[in-house]
N, CA, C and O atoms as CSV, one atom per row, in Angstrom:
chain,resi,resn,atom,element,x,y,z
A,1,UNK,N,N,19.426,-26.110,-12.198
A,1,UNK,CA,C,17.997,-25.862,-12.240
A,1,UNK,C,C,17.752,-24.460,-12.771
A,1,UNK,O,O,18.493,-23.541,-12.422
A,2,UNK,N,N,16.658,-24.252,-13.671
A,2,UNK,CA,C,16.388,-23.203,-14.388
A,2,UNK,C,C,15.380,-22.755,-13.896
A,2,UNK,O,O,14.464,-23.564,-13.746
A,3,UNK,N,N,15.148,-21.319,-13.457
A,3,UNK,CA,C,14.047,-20.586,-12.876
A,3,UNK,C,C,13.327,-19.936,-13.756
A,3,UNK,O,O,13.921,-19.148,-14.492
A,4,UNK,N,N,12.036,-20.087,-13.879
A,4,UNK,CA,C,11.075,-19.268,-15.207
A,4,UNK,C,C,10.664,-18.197,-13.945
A,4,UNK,O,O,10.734,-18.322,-12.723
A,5,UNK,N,N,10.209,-17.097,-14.810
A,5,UNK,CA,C,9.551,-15.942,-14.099
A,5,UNK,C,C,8.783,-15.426,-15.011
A,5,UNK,O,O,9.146,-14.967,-16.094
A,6,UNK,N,N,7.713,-15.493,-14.588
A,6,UNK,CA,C,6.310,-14.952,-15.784
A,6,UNK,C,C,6.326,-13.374,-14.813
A,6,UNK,O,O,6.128,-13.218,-13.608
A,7,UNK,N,N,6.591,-12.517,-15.718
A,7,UNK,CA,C,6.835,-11.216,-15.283
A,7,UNK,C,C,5.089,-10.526,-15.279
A,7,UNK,O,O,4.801,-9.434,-14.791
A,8,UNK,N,N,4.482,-11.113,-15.689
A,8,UNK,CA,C,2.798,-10.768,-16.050
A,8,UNK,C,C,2.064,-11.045,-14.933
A,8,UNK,O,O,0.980,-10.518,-14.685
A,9,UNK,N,N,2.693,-11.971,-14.152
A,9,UNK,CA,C,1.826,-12.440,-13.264
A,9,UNK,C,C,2.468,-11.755,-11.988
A,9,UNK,O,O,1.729,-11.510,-11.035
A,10,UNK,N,N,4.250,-11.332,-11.912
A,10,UNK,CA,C,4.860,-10.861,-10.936
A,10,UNK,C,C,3.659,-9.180,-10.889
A,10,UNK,O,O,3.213,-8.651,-9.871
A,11,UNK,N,N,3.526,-8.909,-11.774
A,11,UNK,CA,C,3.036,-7.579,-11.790
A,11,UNK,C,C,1.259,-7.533,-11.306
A,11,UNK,O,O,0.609,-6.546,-10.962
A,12,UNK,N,N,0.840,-8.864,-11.425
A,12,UNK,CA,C,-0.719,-8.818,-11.128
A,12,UNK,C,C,-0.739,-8.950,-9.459
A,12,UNK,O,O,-1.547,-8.444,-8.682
A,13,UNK,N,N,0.229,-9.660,-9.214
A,13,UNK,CA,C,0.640,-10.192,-7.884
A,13,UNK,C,C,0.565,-8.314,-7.478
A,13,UNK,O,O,-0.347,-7.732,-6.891
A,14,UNK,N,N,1.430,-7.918,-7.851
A,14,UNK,CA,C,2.305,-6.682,-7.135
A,14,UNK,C,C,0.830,-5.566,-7.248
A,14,UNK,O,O,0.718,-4.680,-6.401
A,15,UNK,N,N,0.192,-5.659,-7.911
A,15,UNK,CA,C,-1.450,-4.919,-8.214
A,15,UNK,C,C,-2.065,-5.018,-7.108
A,15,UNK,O,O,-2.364,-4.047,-6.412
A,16,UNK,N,N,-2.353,-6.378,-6.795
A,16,UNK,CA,C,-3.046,-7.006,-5.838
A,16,UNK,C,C,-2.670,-6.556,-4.340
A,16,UNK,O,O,-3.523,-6.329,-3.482
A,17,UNK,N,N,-1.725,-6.488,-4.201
A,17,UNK,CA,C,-0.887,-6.279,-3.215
A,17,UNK,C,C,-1.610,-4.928,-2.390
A,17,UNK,O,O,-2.321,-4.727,-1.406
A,18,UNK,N,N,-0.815,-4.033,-3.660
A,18,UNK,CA,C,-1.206,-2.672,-3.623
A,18,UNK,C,C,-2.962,-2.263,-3.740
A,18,UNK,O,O,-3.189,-1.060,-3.868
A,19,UNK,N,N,-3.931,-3.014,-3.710
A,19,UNK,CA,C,-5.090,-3.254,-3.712
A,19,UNK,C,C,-5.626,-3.288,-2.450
A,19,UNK,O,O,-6.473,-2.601,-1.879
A,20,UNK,N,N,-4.936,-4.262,-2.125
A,20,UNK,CA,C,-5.014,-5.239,-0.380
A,20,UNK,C,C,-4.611,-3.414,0.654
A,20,UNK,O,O,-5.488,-2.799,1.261
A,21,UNK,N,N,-3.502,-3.076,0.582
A,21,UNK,CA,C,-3.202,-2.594,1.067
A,21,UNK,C,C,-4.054,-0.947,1.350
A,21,UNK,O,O,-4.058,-0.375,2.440
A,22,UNK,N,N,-4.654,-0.477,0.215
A,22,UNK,CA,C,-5.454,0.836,0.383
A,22,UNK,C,C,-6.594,0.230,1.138
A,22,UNK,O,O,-7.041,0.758,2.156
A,23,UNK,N,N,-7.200,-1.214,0.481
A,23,UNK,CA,C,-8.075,-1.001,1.248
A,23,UNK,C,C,-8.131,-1.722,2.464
A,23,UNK,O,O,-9.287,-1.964,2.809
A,24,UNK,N,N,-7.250,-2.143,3.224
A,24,UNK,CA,C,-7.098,-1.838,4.876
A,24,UNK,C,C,-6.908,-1.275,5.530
A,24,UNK,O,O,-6.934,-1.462,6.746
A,25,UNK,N,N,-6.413,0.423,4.421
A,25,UNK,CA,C,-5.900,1.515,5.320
A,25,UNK,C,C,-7.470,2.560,5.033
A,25,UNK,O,O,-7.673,3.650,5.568
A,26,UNK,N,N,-8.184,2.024,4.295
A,26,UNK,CA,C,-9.381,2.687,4.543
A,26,UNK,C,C,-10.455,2.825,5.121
A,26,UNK,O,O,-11.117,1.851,4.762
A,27,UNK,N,N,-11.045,3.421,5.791
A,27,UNK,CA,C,-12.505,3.110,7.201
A,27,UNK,C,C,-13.553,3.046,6.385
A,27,UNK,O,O,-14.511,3.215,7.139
A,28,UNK,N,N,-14.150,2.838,4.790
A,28,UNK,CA,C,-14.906,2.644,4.182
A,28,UNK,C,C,-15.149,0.871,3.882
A,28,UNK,O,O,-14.362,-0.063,4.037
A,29,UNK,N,N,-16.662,0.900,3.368
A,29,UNK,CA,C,-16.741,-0.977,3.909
A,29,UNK,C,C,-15.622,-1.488,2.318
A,29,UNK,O,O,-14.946,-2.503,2.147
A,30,UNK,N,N,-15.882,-0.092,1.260
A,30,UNK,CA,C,-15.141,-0.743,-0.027
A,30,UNK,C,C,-14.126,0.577,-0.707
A,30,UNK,O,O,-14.051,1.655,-0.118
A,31,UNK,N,N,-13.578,0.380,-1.668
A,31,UNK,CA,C,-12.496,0.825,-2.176
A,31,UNK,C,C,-13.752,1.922,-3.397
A,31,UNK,O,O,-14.307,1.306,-4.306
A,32,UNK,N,N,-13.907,2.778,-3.306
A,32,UNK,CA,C,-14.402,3.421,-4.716
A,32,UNK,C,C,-13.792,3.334,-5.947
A,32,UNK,O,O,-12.581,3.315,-6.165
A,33,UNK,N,N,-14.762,3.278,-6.798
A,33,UNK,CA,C,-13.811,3.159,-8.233
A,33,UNK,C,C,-12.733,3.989,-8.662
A,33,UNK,O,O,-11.834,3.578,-9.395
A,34,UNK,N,N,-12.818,5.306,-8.157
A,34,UNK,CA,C,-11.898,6.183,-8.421
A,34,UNK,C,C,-10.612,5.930,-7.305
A,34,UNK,O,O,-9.450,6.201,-7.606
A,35,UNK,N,N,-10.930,5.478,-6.231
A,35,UNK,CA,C,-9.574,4.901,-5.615
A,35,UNK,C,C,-8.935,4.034,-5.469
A,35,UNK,O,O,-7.965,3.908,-4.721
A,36,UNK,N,N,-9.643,2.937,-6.546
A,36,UNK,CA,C,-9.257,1.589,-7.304
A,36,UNK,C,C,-8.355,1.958,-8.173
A,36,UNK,O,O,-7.205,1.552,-8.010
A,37,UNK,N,N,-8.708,2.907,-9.418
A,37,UNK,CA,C,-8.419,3.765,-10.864
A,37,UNK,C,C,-6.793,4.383,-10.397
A,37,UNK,O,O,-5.688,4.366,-10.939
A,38,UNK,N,N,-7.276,4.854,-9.248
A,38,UNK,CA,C,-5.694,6.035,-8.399
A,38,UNK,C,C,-4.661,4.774,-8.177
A,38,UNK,O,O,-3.594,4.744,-8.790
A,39,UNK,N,N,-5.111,3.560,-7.105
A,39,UNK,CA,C,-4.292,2.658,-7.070
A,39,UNK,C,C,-3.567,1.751,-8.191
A,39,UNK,O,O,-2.484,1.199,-7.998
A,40,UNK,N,N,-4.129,1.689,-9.098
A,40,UNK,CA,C,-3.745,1.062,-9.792
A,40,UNK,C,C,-3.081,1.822,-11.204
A,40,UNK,O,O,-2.507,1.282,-12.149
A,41,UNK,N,N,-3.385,3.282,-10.976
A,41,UNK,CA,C,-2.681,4.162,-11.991
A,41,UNK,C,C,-3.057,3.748,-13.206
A,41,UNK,O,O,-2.233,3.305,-14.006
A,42,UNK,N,N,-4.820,3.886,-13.576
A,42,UNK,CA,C,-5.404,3.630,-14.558
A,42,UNK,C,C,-6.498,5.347,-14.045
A,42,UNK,O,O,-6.811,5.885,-12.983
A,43,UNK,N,N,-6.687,5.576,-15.258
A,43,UNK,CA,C,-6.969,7.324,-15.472
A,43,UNK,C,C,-8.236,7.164,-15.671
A,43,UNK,O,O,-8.394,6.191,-16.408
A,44,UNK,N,N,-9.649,7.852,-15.245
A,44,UNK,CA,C,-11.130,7.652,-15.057
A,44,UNK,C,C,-11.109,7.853,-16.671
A,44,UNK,O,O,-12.169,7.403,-17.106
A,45,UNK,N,N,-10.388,8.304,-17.599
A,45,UNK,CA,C,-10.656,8.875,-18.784
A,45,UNK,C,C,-10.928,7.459,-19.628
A,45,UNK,O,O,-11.913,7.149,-20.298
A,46,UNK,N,N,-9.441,6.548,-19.297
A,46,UNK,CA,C,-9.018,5.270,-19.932
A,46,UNK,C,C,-10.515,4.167,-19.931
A,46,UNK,O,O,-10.927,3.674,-20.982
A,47,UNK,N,N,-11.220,3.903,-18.511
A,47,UNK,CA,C,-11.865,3.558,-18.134
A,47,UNK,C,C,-13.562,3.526,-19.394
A,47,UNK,O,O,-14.175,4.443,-19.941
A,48,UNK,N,N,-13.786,1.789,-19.391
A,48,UNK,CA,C,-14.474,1.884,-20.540
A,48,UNK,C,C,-15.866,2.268,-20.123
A,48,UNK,O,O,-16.048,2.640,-18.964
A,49,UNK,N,N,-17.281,2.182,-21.338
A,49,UNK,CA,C,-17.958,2.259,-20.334
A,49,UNK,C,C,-19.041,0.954,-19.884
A,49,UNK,O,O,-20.262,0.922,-19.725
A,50,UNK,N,N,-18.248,0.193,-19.798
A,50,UNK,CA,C,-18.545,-1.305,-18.987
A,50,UNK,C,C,-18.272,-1.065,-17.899
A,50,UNK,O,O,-18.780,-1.951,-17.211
A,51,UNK,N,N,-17.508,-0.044,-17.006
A,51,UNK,CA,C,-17.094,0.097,-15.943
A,51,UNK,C,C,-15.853,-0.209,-15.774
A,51,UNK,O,O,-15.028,0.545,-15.258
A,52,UNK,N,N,-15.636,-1.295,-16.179
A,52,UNK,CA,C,-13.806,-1.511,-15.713
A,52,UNK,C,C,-12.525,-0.818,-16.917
A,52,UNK,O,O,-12.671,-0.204,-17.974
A,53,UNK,N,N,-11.487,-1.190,-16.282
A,53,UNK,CA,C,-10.552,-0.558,-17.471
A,53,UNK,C,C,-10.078,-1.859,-17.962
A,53,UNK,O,O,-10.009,-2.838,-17.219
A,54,UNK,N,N,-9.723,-1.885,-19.302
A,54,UNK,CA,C,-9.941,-2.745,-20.418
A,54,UNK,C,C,-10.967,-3.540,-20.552
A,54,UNK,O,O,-10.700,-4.739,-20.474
A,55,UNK,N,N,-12.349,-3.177,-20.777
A,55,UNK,CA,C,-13.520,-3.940,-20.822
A,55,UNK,C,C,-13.916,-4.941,-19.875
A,55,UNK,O,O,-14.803,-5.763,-20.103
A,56,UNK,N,N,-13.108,-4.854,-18.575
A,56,UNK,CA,C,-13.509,-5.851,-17.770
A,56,UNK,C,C,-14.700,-5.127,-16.678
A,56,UNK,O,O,-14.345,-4.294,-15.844
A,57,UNK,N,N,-16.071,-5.550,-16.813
A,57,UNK,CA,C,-16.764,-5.757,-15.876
A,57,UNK,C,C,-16.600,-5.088,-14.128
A,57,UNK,O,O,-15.760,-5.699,-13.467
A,58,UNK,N,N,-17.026,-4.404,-13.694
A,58,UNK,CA,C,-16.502,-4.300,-12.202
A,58,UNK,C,C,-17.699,-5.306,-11.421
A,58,UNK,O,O,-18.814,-5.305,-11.942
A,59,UNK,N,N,-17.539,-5.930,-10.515
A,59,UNK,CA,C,-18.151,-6.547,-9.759
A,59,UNK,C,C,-18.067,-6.141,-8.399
A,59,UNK,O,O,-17.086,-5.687,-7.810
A,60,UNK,N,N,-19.536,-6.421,-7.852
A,60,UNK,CA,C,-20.184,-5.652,-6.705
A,60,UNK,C,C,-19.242,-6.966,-5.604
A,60,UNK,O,O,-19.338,-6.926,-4.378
């Protein structure tokens, strides 16, 4: 038996993770964008101005 591993998705997984995790260690009701940007080691600079980094949308 042959095992595939989509390494794209191991890494969205592993994002997520690290997502989950700041914000349960935080006493705020949400994660700020800039401590979204820190977690995910995307730079306020990179950041488009749609709000998200790579043109994606941020949602409330």
């Amino acid at each position: 038996m042959t095992t595939v591993q989509d390494h794209v998705a191991l890494a969205e997984i592993e994002l997520c993770g690290e997502l989950m995790i700041a914000a349960s260690a935080t006493e705020a009701e949400r994660l700020s964008p800039d401590r979204i940007d820190e977690v995910l080691k995307v730079s306020a600079a990179a950041r488009t101005p749609s709000g998200g980094p790579s043109g994606t949308p941020l949602t409330p």
